[in-house]
Biotite code that builds the C-alpha atoms (Angstrom):
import biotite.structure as struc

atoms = struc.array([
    struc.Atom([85.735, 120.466, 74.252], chain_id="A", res_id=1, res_name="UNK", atom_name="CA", element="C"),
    struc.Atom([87.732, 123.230, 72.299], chain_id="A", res_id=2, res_name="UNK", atom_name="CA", element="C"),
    struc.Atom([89.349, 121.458, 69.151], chain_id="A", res_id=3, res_name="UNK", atom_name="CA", element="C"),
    struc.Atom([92.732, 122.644, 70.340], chain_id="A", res_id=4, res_name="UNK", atom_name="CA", element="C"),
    struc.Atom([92.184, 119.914, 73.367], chain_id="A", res_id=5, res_name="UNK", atom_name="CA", element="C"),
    struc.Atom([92.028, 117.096, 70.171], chain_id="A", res_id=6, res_name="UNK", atom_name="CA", element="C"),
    struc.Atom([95.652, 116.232, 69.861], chain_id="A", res_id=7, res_name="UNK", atom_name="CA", element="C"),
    struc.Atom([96.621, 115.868, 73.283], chain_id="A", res_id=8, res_name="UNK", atom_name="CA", element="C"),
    struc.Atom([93.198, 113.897, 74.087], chain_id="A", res_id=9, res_name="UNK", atom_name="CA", element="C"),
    struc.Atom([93.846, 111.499, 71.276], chain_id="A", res_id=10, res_name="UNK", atom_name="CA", element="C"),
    struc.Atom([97.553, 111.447, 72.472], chain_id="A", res_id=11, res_name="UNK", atom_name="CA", element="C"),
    struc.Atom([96.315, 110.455, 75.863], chain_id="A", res_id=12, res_name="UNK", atom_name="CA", element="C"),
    struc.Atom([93.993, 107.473, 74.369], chain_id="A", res_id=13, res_name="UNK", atom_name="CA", element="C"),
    struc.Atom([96.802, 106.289, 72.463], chain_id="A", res_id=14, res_name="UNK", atom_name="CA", element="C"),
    struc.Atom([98.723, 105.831, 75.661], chain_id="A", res_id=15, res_name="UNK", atom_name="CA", element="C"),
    struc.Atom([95.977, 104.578, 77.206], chain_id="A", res_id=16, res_name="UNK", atom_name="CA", element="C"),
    struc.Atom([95.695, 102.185, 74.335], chain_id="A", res_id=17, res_name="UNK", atom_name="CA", element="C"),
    struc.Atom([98.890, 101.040, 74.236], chain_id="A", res_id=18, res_name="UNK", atom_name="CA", element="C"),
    struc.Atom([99.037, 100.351, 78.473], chain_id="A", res_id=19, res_name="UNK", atom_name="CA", element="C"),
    struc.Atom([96.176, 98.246, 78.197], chain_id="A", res_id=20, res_name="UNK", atom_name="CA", element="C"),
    struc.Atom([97.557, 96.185, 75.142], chain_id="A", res_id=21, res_name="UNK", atom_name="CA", element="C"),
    struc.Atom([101.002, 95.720, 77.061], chain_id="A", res_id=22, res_name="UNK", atom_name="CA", element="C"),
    struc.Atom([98.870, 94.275, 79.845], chain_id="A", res_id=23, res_name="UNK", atom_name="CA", element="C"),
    struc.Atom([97.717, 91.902, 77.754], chain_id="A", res_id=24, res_name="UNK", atom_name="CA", element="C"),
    struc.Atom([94.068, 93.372, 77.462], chain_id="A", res_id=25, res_name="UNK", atom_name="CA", element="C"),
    struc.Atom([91.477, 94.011, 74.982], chain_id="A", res_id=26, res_name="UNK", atom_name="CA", element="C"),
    struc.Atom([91.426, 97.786, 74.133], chain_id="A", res_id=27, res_name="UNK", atom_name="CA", element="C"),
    struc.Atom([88.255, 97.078, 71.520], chain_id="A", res_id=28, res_name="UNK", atom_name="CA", element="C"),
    struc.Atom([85.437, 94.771, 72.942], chain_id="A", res_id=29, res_name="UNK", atom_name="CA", element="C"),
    struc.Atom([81.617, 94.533, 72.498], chain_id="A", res_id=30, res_name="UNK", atom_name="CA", element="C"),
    struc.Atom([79.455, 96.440, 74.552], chain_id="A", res_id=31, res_name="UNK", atom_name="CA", element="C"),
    struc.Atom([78.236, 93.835, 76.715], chain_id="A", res_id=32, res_name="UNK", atom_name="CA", element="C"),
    struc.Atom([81.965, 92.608, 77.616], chain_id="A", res_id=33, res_name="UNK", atom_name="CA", element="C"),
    struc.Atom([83.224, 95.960, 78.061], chain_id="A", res_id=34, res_name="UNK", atom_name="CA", element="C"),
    struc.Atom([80.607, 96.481, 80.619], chain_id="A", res_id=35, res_name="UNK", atom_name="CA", element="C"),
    struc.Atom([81.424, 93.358, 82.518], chain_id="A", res_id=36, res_name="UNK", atom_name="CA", element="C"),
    struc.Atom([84.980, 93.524, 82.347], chain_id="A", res_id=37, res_name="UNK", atom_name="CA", element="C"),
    struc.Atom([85.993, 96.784, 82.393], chain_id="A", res_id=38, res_name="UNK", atom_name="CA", element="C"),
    struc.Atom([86.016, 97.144, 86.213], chain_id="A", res_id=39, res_name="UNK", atom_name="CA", element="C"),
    struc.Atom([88.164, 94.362, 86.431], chain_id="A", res_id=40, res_name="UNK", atom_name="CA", element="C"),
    struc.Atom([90.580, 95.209, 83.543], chain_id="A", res_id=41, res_name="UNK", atom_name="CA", element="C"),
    struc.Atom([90.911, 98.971, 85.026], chain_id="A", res_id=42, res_name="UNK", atom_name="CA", element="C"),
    struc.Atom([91.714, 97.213, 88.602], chain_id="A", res_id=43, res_name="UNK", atom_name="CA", element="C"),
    struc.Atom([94.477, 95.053, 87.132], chain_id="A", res_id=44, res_name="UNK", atom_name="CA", element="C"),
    struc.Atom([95.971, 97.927, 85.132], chain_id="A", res_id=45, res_name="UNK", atom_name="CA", element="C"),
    struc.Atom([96.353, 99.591, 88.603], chain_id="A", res_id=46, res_name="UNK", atom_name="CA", element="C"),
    struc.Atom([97.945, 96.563, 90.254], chain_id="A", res_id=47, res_name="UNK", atom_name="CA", element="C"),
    struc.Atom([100.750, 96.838, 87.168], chain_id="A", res_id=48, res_name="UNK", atom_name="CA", element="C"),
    struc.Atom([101.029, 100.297, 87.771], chain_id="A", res_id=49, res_name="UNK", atom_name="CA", element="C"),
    struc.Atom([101.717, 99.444, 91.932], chain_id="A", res_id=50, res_name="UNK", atom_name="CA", element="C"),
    struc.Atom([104.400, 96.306, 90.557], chain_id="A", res_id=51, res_name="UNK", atom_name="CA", element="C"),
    struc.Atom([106.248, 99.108, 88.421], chain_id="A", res_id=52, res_name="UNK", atom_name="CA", element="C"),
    struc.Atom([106.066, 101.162, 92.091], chain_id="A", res_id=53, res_name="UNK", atom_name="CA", element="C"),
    struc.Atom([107.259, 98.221, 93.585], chain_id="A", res_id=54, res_name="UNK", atom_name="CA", element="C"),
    struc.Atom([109.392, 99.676, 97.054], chain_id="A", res_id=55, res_name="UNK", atom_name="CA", element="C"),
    struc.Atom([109.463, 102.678, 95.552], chain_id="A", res_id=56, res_name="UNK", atom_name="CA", element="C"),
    struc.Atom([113.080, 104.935, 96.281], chain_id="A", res_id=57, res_name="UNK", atom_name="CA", element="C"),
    struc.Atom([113.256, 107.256, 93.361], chain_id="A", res_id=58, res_name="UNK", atom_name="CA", element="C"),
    struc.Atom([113.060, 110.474, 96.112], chain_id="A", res_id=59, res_name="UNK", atom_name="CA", element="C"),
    struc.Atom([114.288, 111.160, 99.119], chain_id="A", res_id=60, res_name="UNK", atom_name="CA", element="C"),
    struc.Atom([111.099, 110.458, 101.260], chain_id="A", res_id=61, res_name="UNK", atom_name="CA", element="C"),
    struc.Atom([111.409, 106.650, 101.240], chain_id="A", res_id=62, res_name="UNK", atom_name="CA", element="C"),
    struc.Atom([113.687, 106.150, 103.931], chain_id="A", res_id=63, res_name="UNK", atom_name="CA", element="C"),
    struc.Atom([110.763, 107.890, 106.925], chain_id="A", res_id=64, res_name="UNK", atom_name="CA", element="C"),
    struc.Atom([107.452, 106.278, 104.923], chain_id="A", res_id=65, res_name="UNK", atom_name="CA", element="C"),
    struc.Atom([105.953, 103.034, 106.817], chain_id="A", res_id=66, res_name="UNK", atom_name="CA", element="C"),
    struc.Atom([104.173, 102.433, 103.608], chain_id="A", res_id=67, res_name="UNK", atom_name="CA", element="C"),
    struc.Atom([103.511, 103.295, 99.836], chain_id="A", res_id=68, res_name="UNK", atom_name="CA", element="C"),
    struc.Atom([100.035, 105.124, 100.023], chain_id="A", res_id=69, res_name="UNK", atom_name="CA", element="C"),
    struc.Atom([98.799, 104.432, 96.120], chain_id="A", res_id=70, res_name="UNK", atom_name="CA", element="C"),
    struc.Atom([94.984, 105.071, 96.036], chain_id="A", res_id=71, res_name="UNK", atom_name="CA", element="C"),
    struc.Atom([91.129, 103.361, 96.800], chain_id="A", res_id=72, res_name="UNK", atom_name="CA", element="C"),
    struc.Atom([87.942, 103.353, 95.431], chain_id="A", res_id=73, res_name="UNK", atom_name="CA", element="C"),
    struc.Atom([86.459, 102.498, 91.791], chain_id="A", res_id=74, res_name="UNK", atom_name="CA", element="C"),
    struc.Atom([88.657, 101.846, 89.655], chain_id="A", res_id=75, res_name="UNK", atom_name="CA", element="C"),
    struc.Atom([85.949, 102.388, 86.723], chain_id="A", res_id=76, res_name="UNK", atom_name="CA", element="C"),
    struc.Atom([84.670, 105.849, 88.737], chain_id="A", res_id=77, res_name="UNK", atom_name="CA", element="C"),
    struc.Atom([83.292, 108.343, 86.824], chain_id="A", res_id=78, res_name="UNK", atom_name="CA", element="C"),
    struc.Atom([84.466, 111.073, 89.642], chain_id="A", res_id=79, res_name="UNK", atom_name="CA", element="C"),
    struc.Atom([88.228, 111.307, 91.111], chain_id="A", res_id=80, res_name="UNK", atom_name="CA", element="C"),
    struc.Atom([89.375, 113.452, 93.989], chain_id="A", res_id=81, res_name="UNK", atom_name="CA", element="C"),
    struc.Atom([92.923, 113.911, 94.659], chain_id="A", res_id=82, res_name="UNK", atom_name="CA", element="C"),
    struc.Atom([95.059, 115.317, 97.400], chain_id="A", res_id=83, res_name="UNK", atom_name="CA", element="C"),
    struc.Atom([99.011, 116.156, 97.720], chain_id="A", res_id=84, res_name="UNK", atom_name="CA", element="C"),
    struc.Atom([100.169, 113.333, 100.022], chain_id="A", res_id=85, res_name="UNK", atom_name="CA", element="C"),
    struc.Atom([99.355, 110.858, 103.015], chain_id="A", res_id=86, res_name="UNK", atom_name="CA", element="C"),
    struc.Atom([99.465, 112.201, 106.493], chain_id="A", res_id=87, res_name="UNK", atom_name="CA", element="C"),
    struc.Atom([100.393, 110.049, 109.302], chain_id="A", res_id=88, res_name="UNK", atom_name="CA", element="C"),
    struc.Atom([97.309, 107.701, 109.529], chain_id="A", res_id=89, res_name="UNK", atom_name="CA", element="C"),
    struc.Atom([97.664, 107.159, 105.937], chain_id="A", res_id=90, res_name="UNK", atom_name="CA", element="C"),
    struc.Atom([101.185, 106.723, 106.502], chain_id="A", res_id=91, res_name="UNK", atom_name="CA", element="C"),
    struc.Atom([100.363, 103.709, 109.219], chain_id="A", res_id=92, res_name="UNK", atom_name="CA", element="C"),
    struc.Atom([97.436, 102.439, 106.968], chain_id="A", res_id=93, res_name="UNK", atom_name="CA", element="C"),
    struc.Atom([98.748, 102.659, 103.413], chain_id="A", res_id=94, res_name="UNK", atom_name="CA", element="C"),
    struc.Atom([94.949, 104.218, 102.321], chain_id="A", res_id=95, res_name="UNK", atom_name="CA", element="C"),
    struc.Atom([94.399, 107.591, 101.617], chain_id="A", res_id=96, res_name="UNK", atom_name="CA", element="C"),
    struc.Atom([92.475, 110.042, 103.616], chain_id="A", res_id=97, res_name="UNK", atom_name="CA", element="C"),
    struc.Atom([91.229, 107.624, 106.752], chain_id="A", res_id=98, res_name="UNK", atom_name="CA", element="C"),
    struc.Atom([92.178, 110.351, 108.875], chain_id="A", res_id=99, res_name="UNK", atom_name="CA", element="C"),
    struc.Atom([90.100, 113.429, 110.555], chain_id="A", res_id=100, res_name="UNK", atom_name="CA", element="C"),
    struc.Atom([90.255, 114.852, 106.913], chain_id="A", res_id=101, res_name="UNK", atom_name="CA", element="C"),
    struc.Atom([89.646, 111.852, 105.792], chain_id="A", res_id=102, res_name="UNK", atom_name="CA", element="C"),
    struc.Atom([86.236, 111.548, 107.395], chain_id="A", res_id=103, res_name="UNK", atom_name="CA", element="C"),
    struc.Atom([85.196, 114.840, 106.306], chain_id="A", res_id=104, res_name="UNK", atom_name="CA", element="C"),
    struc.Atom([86.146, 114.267, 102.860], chain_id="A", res_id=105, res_name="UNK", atom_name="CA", element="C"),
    struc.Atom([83.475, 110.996, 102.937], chain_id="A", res_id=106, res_name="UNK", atom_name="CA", element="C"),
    struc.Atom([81.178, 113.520, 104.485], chain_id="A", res_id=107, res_name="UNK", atom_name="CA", element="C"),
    struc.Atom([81.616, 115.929, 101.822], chain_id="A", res_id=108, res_name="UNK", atom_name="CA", element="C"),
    struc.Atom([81.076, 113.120, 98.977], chain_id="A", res_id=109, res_name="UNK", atom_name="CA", element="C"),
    struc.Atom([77.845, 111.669, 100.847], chain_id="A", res_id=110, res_name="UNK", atom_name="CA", element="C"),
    struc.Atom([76.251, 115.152, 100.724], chain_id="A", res_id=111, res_name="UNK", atom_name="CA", element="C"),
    struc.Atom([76.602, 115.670, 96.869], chain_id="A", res_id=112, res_name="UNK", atom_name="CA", element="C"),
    struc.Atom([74.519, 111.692, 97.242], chain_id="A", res_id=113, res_name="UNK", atom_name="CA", element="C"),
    struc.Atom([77.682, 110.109, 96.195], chain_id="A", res_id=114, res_name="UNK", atom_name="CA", element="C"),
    struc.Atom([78.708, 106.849, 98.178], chain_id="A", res_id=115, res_name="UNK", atom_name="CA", element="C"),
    struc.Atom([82.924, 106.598, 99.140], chain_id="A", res_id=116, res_name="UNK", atom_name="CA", element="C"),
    struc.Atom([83.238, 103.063, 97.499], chain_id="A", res_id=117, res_name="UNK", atom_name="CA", element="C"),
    struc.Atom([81.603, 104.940, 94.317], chain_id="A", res_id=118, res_name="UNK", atom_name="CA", element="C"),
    struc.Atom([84.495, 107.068, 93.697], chain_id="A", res_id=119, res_name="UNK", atom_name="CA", element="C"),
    struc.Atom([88.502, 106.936, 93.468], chain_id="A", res_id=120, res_name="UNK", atom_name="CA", element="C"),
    struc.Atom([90.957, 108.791, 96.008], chain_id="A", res_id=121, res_name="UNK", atom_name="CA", element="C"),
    struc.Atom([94.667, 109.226, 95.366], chain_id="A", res_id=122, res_name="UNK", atom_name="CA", element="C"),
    struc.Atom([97.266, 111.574, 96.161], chain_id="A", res_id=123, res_name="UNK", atom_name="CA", element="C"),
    struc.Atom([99.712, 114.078, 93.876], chain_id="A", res_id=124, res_name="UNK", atom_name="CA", element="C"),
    struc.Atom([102.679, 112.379, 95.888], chain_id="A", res_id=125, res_name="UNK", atom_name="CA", element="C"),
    struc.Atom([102.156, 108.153, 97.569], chain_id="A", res_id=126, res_name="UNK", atom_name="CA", element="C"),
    struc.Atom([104.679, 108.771, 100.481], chain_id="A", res_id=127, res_name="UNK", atom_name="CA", element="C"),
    struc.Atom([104.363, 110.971, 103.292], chain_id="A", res_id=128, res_name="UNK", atom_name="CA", element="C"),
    struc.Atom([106.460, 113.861, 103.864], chain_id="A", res_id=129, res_name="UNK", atom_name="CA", element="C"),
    struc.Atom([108.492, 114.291, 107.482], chain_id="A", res_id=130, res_name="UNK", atom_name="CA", element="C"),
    struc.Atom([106.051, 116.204, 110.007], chain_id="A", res_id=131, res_name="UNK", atom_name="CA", element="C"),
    struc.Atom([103.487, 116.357, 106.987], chain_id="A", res_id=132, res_name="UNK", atom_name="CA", element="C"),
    struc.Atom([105.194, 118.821, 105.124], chain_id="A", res_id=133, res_name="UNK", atom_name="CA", element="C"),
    struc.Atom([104.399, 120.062, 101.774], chain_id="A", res_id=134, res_name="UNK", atom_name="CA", element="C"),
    struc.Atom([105.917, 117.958, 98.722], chain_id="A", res_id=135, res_name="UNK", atom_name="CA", element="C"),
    struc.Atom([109.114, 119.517, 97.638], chain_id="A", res_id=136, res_name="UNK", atom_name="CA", element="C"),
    struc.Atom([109.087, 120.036, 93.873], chain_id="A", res_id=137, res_name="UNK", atom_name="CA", element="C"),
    struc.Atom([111.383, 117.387, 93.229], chain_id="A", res_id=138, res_name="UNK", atom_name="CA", element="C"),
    struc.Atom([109.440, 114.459, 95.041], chain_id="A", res_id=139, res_name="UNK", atom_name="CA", element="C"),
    struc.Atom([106.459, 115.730, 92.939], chain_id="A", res_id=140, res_name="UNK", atom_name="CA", element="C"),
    struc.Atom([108.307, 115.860, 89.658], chain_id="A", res_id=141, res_name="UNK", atom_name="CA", element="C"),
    struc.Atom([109.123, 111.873, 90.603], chain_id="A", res_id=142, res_name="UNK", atom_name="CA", element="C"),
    struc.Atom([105.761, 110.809, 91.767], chain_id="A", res_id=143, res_name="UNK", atom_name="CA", element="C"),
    struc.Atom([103.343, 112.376, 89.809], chain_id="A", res_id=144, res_name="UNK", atom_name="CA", element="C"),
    struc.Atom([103.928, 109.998, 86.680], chain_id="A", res_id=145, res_name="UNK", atom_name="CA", element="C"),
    struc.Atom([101.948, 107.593, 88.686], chain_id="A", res_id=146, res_name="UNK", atom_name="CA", element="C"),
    struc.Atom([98.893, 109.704, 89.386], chain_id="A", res_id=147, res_name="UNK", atom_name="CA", element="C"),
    struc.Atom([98.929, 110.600, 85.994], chain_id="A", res_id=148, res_name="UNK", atom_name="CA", element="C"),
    struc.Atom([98.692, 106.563, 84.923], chain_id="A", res_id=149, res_name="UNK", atom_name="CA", element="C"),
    struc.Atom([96.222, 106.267, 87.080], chain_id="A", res_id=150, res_name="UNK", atom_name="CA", element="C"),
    struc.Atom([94.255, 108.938, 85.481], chain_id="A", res_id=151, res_name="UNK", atom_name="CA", element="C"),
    struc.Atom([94.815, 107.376, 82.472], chain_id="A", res_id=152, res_name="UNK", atom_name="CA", element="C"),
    struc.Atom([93.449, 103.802, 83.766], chain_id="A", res_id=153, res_name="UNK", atom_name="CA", element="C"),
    struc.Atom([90.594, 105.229, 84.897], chain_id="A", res_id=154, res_name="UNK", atom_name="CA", element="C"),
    struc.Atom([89.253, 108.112, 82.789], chain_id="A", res_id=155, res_name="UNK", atom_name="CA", element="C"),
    struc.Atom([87.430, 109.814, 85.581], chain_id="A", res_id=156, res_name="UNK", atom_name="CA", element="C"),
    struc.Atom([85.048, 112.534, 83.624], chain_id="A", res_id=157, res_name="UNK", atom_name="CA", element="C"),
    struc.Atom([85.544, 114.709, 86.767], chain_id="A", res_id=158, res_name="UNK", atom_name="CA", element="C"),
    struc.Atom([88.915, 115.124, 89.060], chain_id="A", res_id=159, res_name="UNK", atom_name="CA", element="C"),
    struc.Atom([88.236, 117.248, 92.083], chain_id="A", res_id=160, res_name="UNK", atom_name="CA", element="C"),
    struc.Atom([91.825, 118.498, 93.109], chain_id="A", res_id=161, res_name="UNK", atom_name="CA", element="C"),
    struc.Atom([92.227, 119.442, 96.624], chain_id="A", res_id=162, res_name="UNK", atom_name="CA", element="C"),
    struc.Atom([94.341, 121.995, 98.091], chain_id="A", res_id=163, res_name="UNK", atom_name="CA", element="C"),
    struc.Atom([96.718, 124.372, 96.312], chain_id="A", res_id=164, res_name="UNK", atom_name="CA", element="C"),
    struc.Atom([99.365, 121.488, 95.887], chain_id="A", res_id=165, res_name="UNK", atom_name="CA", element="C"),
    struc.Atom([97.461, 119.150, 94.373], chain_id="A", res_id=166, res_name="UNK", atom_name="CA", element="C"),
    struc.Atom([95.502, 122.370, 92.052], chain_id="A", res_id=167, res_name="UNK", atom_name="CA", element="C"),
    struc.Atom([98.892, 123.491, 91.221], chain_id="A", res_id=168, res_name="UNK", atom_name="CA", element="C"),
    struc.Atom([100.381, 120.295, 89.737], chain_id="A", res_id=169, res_name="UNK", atom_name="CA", element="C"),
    struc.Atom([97.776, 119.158, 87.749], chain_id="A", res_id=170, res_name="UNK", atom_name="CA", element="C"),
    struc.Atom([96.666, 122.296, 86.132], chain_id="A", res_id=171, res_name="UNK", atom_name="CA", element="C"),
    struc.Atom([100.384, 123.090, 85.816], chain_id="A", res_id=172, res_name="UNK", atom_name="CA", element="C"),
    struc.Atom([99.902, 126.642, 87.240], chain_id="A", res_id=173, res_name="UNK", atom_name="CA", element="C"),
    struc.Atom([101.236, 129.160, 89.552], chain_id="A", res_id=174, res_name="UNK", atom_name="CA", element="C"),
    struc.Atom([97.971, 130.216, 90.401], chain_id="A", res_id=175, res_name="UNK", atom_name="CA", element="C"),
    struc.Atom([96.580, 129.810, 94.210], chain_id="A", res_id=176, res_name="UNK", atom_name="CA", element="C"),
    struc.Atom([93.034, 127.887, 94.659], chain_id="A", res_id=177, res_name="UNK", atom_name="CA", element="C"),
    struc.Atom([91.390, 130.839, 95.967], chain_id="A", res_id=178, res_name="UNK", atom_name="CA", element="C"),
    struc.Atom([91.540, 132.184, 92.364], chain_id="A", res_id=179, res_name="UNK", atom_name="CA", element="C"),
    struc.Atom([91.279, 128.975, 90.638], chain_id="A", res_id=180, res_name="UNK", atom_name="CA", element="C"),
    struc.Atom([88.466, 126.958, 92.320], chain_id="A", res_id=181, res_name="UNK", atom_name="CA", element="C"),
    struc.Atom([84.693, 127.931, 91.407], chain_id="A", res_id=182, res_name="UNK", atom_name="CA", element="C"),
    struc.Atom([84.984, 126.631, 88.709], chain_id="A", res_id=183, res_name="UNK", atom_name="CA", element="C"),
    struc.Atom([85.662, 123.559, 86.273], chain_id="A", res_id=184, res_name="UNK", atom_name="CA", element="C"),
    struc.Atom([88.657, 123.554, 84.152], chain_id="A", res_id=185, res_name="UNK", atom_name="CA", element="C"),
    struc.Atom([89.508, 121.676, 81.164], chain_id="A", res_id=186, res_name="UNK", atom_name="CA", element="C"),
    struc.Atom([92.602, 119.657, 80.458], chain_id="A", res_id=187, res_name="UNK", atom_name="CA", element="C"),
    struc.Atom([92.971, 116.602, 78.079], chain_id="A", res_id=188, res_name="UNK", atom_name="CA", element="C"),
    struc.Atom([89.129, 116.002, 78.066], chain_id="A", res_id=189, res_name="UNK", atom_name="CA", element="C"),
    struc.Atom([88.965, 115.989, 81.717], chain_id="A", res_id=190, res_name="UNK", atom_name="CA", element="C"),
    struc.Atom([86.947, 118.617, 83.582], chain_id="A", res_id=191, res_name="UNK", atom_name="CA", element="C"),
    struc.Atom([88.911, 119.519, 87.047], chain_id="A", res_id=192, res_name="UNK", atom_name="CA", element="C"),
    struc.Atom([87.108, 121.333, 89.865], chain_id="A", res_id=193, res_name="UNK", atom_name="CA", element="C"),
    struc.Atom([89.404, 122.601, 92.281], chain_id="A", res_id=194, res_name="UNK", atom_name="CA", element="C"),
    struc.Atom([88.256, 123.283, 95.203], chain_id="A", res_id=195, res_name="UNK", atom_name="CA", element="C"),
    struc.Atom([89.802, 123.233, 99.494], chain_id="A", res_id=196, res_name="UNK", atom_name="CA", element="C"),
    struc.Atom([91.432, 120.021, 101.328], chain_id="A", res_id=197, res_name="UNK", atom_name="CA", element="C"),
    struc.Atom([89.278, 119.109, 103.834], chain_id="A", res_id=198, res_name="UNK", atom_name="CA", element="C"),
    struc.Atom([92.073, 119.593, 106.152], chain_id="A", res_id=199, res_name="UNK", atom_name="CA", element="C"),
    struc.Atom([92.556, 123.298, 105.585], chain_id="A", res_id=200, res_name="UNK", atom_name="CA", element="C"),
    struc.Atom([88.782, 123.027, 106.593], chain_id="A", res_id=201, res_name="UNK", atom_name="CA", element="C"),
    struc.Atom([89.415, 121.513, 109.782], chain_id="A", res_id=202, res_name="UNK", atom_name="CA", element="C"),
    struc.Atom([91.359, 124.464, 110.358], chain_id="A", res_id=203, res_name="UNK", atom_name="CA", element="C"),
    struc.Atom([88.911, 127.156, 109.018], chain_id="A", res_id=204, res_name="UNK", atom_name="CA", element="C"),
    struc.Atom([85.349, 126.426, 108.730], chain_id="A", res_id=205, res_name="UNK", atom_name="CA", element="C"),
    struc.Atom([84.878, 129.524, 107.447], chain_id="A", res_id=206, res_name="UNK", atom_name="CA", element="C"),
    struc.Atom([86.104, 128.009, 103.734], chain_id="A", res_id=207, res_name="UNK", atom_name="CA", element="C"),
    struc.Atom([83.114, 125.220, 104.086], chain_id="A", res_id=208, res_name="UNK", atom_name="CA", element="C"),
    struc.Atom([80.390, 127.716, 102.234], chain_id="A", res_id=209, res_name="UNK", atom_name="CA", element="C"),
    struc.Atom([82.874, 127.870, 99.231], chain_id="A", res_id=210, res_name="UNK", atom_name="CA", element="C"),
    struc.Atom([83.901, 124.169, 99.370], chain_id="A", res_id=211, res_name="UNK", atom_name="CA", element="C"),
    struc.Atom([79.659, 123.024, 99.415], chain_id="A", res_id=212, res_name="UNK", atom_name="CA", element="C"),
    struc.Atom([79.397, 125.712, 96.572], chain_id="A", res_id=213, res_name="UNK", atom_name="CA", element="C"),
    struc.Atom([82.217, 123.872, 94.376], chain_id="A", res_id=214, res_name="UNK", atom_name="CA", element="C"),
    struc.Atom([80.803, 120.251, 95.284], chain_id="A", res_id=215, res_name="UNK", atom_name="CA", element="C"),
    struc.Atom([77.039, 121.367, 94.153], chain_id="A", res_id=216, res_name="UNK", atom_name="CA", element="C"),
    struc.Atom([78.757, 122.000, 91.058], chain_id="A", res_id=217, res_name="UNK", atom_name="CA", element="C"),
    struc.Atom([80.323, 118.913, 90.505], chain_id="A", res_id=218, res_name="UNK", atom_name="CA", element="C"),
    struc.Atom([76.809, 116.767, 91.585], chain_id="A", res_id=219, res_name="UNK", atom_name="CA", element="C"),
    struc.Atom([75.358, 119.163, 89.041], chain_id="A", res_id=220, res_name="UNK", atom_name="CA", element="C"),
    struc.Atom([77.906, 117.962, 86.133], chain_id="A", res_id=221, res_name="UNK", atom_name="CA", element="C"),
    struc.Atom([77.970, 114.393, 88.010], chain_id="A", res_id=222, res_name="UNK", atom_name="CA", element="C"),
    struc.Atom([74.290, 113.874, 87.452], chain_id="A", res_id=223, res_name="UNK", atom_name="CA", element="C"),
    struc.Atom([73.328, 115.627, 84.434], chain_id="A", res_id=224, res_name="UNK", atom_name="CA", element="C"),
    struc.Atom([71.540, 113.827, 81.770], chain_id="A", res_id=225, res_name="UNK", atom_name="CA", element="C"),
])
């Protein structure tokens, strides 16, 4: 951690902090109840965080959505991946990634020896786009505030972003993933590995040498003592 990172890490605990006390729960507890309650207390932050969604129309791509696609998984995971928005199985579902991508993500996690229910999925953007097409700037502008309070809920110590979209917002750059992934980055105490969405896989394997190289990576960081 570089200690320019300090103030907007301790920035982001206050916040965290203060969401957790407005919930009505226990930000400082003994290490035995933090262990057995933490899961739950994470899980119920989430559910606030989908009642302050509610039937979400702050942008223009509620009025084609079937449903809100919020996230899965752990909500105490240590690892987070993160994509730019629900195609249409997701759409029809209201879970992220069940689709042909989907399945490769889970493939992808069970080769670093990671189980799916071990880790959280979410999206930059919870509705999908018409014909799956990329998030304007404006709908991700409006929906990333939630991803964001979800990261703060959870304090993954990894976030694999996939895809240039999903790269781009969070690292706040301009910069495509082919120059970008590789490698972990460092924002607010989290470390990010970017890396390729499964689905730009699907279309060319070719990327799958570079996307095993990036996981290894993150099992190395994932599993280091």
């Amino acid at each position: 951690m570089k200690t320019s990172d300090l103030p907007e890490i301790l920035e982001s605990l206050k916040t965290h902090f203060e969401y957790r006390k407005a919930c009505g729960l226990n930000c400082f507890q003994k290490p035995e109840e933090h262990k057995s309650t933490l899961s739950e207390d994470n899980q119920s932050l989430l559910d606030k965080v989908i009642e302050e969604m509610g039937d979400c129309k702050r942008c223009k791509l509620h009025p084609t959505r079937k449903n809100i696609v919020f996230g899965v998984g752990n909500s105490n995971a240590r690892l987070m991946f993160v994509g730019e928005a629900p195609g249409s199985e997701e759409d029809e579902q209201g879970m992220p990634f069940v689709g042909k991508a989907g399945q490769l993500l889970t493939k992808i996690i069970e080769a670093i020896d990671i189980k799916r229910s071990d880790v959280y999925i979410a999206n930059i953007i919870k509705c999908r786009p018409p014909s799956n097409r990329n998030p304007d700037e404006d709908e991700i502008t409006t929906c990333i505030p939630f991803l964001k309070k979800q990261i703060e809920i959870i304090v993954p110590e990894i976030v694999c972003t996939l895809g240039n979209i999903a790269t781009r917002s969070l690292l706040e750059t301009d910069m495509g993933i082919t120059k970008l992934r590789g490698r972990f980055h460092e924002r607010s105490g989290l470390k990010i590995m970017p890396t390729y969405h499964p689905s730009y896989l699907l279309r060319d394997q070719s990327k799958k040498r570079e996307t095993w190289e990036d996981m290894k990576k993150v099992k190395k960081e994932y599993f280091k003592e």
